[in-house]
C-alpha positions, 0 to 999 in steps of 0.5 A: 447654264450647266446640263443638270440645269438645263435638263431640270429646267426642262422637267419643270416645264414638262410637268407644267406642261401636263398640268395645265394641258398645254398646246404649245410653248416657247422658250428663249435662250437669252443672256448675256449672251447665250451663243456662248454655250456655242454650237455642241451644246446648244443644239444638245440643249435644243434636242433634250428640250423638243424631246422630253417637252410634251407639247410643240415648243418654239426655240428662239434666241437673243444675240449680239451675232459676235459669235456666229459661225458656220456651226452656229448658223447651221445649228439655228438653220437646222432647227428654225430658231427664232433668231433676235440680233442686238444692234442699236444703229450705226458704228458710232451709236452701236460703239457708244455702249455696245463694247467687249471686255476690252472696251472695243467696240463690237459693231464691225464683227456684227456686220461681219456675222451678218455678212456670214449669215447672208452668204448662203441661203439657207442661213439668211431667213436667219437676220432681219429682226433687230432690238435696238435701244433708243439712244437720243444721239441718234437722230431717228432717221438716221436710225431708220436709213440704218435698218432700212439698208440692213433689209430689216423685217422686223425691229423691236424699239426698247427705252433704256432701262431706268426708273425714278431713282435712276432717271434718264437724261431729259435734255430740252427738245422743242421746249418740252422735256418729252425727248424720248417721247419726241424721237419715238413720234418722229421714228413713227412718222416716218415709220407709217409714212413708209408703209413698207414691209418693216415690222415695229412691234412697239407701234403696232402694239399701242396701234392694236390697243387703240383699235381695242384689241389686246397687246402682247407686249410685255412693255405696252398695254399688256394686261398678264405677262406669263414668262419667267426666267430661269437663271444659269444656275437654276434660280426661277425670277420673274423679269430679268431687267428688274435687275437695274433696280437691284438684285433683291427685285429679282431673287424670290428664293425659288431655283427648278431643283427645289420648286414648280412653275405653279409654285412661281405662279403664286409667288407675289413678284409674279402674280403682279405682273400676271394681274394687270391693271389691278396691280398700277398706281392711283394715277395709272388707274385713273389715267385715260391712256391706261389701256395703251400704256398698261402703266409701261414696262415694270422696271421703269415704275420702280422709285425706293419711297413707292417701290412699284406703286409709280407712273412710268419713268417715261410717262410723259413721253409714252403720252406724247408718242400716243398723242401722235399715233392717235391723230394719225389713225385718226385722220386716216379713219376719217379719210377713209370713211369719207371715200 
């Protein structure tokens, strides 16, 4: 992203800020990946956005932790940024799709970043949140032993982006064609089993929904979603990964030199996702797991004939992956009470 972008970017969130009397908000740098600004510049980004934003902003970030370095991490230590780290799992799963222009394979140089991060102490608060994409080639516990030695604090699960014109493979597991809803159950289990001091915010979301509470995560059971994106080169989008659908999902024609955030407020392609379960299909609306599963992620509605109008790609394993958080909870509410 170019400096007049950035700091136009942050008129834009101040103005916005102003308007609507905000207390605070944050900001992510993502990608790509966005250590490529490398250390000058991103902490004369981060200074320029905490000084002329008007309210407490909170700076975090999404990296593969390829290009850490001794600047880097002193740059993020310095200015408590939320640090997210890409890894799908072992050398052979990360290696399956996580590769450099040359076709290589990056997950030693994110071992050898993590290493770097732990070596002193004011670095290592750093590492501990991971994103991982489910890849059904590796078994979940294999998958949980992985990150259970790596001292994760927190992973975030996320299913691959497909959608009804794209699907994901569906190979048979258990005779049912619920695969990924399978793997989540079982990486669940062994999840609560556990019950150690690993956050996975997929379950603890579609936990908090089920107890009646309100989830924050934009893929689960959640009824507004108030981010928007700003590209490298100014344009104003709502999610980026509705990019798998096609580049029109995300163009609305709006950039931070010409256009407001209100303006974005307004346009349809982010007032959908900001109007909850008004905006799901006849069969979401109906459905009885609507409230944990707020239709599932947007970009894995999308099918050409019905545009966004459509059940999740992966309904039938969300289904599946409820079934077996509901008759957990609830053998343990029933324990409980009997005691």
């Amino acid at each position: 992203m170019p400096t007049d972008v950035l700091e136009q970017t942050a008129v834009r969130i101040s103005e916005h800020v102003k308007t609507h009397g905000l207390a605070g908000i944050d900001i992510v740098f993502h990608g790509g990946e966005p250590l490529l600004l490398g250390a000058r510049l991103l902490e004369a980004f981060i200074l320029h956005l905490k000084a002329s934003i008007p309210c407490q902003v909170g700076i975090g970030i999404q990296t593969n932790a390829t290009l850490f370095s001794s600047q880097i991490l002193d740059t993020l230590s310095r200015h408590q940024v939320q640090v997210g780290i890409s890894v799908d799992g072992p050398e052979d799963a990360h290696d399956r799709h996580r590769v450099d222009h040359k076709g290589r394979g990056t997950h030693s140089r994110v071992i050898e970043a993590l290493r770097l991060a732990s070596s002193r102490d004011a670095w290592s608060p750093l590492i501990g949140n991971y994103l991982a994409v489910v890849d059904l080639g590796t078994p979940p516990a294999r998958l949980y032993e992985y990150f259970s030695g790596l001292g994760a604090r927190s992973i975030d699960l996320i299913l691959p982006d497909r959608h009804h014109d794209a699907p994901p493979s569906r190979p048979l597991h258990r005779g049912r064609r619920t695969a990924y809803g399978d793997w989540l159950a079982d990486f669940f289990d062994l999840w609560y089993e556990a019950q150690g001091p690993m956050s996975l915010r997929l379950f603890e979301e579609i936990i908090v929904a089920m107890l009646g509470g309100v989830s924050t995560h934009e893929s689960i059971a959640a009824k507004s979603v108030d981010l928007v994106v700003v590209e490298t080169d100014g344009a104003i989008e709502p999610v980026d990964t509705l990019k798998v659908v096609g580049r029109q999902a995300t163009h609305i024609g709006l950039n931070v030199f010409e256009n407001s955030f209100d303006e974005a407020l307004s346009h349809p392609a982010i007032r959908s996702r900001m109007s909850g379960y008004s905006a799901l299909c006849d069969q979401c609306q109906s459905c009885p797991e609507v409230r944990h599963c707020g239709g599932g992620y947007l970009p894995h509605r999308w099918g050409r004939e019905n545009g966004f109008l459509n059940p999740s790609v992966y309904c039938a394993d969300l289904t599946q992956l409820f079934a077996r958080i509901r008759g957990r909870i609830m053998t343990d509410l029933a324990t409980a009470r009997s005691s």
